[in-house]
N, C-alpha and C positions, 0 to 999 in steps of 0.2 A: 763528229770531229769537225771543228770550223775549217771553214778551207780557206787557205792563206799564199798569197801571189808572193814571191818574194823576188825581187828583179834588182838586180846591179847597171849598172849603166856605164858604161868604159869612156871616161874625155879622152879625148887627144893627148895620144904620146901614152895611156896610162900601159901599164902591163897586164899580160894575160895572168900571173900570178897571184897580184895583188888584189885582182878582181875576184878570184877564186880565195883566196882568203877571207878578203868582205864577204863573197856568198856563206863559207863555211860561218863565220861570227854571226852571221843572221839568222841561218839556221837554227845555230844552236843556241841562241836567243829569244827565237821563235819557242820553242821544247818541240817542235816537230817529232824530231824522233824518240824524244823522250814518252809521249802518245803513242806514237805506233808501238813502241815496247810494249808498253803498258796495254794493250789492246789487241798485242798477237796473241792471248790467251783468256779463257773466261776465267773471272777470281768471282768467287762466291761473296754475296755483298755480307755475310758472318764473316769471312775471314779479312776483307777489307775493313771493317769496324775491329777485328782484333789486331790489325798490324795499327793501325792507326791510335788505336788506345798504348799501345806497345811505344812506338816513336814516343808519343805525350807522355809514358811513362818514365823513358830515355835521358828525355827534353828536360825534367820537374825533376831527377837526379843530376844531371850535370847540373842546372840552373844551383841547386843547393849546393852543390860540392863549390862552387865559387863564392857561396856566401860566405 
């Protein structure tokens, strides 16, 4: 997992809410927690090759249905 600083900086006069918003959009811009999901449990590299051929399969029926 790369490790990543993410730090807000408050001006003069800003609010403590607003800052705490910025932090949250960065976060989850970041996908921080999106990884540690993904990492609170071991997924077998077979079954990440089948969810992933599954999505592409998903992906290549929408894409058609629009054609």
């Amino acid at each position: 997992m790369a490790v990543t600083n993410i730090e807000v900086k408050l001006k003069r006069g800003q609010s403590i809410e607003k800052a705490i918003s910025k932090f949250k959009r960065l976060v989850k811009d970041s996908k921080i927690l999106y990884e540690l999901k993904e990492r609170q449990y071991y997924v077998k590299p077979s079954i990440i090759k089948k969810e992933k051929r599954a999505k592409a399969k998903a992906r290549m029926k929408k894409q058609s249905k629009f054609d």
